[in-house]
N, C-alpha and C positions, 0 to 999 in steps of 0.2 A: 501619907508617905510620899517623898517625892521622887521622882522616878526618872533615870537616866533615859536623856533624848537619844543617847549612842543605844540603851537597851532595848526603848520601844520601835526607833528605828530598824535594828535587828530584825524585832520580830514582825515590823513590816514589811521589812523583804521575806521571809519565810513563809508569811499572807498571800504575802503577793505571786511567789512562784507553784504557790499551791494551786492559788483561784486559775492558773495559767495552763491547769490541768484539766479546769473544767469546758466543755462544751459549750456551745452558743447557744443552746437552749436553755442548760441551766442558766448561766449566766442572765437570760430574759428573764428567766424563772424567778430569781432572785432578786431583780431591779423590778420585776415588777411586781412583788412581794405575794407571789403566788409560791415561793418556796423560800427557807430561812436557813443560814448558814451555823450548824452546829459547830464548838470547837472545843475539845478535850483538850485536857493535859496529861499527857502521858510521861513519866521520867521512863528516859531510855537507861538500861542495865550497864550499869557498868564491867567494862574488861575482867576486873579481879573477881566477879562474879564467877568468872567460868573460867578461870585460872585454874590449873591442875594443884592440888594440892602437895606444898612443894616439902615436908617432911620425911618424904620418900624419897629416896635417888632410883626412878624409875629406872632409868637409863642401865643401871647396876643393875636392877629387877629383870630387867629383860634380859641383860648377858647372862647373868647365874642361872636364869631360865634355860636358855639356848646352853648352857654347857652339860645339862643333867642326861642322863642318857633312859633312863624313868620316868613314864607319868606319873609316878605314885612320889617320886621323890622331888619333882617337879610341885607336885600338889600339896608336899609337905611344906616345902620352902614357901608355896603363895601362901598356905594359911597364916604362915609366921610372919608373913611383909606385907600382906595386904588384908585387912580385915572386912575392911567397909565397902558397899558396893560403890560409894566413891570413889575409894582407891583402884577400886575393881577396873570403874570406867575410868579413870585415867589411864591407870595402864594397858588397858585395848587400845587407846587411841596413841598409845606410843609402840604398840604392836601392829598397829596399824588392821585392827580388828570392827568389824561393824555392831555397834551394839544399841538394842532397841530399850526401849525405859521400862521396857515388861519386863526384860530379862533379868532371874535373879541372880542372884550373888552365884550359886551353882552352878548355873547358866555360862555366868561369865567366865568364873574358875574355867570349866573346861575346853572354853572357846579357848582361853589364853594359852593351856595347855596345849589344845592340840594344836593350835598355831606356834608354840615355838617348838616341843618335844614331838608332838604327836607325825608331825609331818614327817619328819627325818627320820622315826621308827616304822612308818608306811614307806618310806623310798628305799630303805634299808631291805626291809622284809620283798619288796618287789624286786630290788638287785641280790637277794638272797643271800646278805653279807651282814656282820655287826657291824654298831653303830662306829665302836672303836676302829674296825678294822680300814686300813688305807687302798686304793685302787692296786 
C-alpha cells in the first residue's frame, strides 16, 4: 500500500511534538536503548457521539416543566417526554442539573423536578403565598 508523504509527514509532526514532552533522561534512555518507545492508536470519539439526542425538543421540555405548578403533574409529563435515562441526561444538562452515571432514571426524574417545580413551590411556601398568586 502506498502511503501519502503529506500523511506520514503529519504524523511526524505529531511524533515529534510528543517526544518534545519528554525529559532529557528519557530521551538518553531511549537513544541509548535502555528504554523503547510504545505507540498506540487510539481513534478519538466523535462529536455526534455525545450529541444530545435530538428527537425531543428539550428546550419545550423544560418550559412545560417550569409552567406546572405540581410535582406530581410535573412528573407525569416527564414520564411521557422522557423515557430513557438518555433523555433523562440530556435534559439535566439543559436544566443545567449535575448528573452522576450512578444515577438512575428516578434519581434523575426528581432532580429535574425539583430543579424546575420543586424550587418555586419551596420559595413559595417560605414567602407563604401560591405559586399562582402575584406580589
Amino acid at each position: 500500500m502506498k502511503k501519502s508523504k503529506n500523511t506520514i509527514s503529519k504524523i511526524f509532526d505529531i511524533l515529534a511534538k510528543e517526544l518534545e514532552k519528554f525529559s532529557e533522561v528519557e530521551l538518553a534512555d531511549i537513544s541509548s536503548g535502555k528504554a523503547t518507545i510504545k505507540v498506540d492508536i487510539i481513534k478519538n470519539k466523535s462529536t455526534s457521539e455525545k450529541s444530545i439526542p435530538s428527537d425531543i425538543d428539550y428546550l419545550k421540555v423544560k418550559s412545560d416543566l417550569n409552567s406546572f405548578q405540581s410535582r406530581e403533574k410535573g412528573l407525569e409529563y416527564l414520564n411521557q417526554h422522557c423515557k430513557t435515562k438518555k433523555e433523562l441526561t440530556a435534559l439535566s444538562k439543559i436544566v443545567d442539573i449535575h448528573v452522576q452515571k450512578s444515577d438512575k432514571i428516578d434519581q434523575l426524574k426528581e432532580k429535574i423536578i425539583e430543579s424546575t417545580i420543586g424550587f418555586k413551590l419551596r420559595s413559595a411556601a417560605i414567602q407563604n403565598k401560591s405559586i399562582g398568586e402575584e406580589q
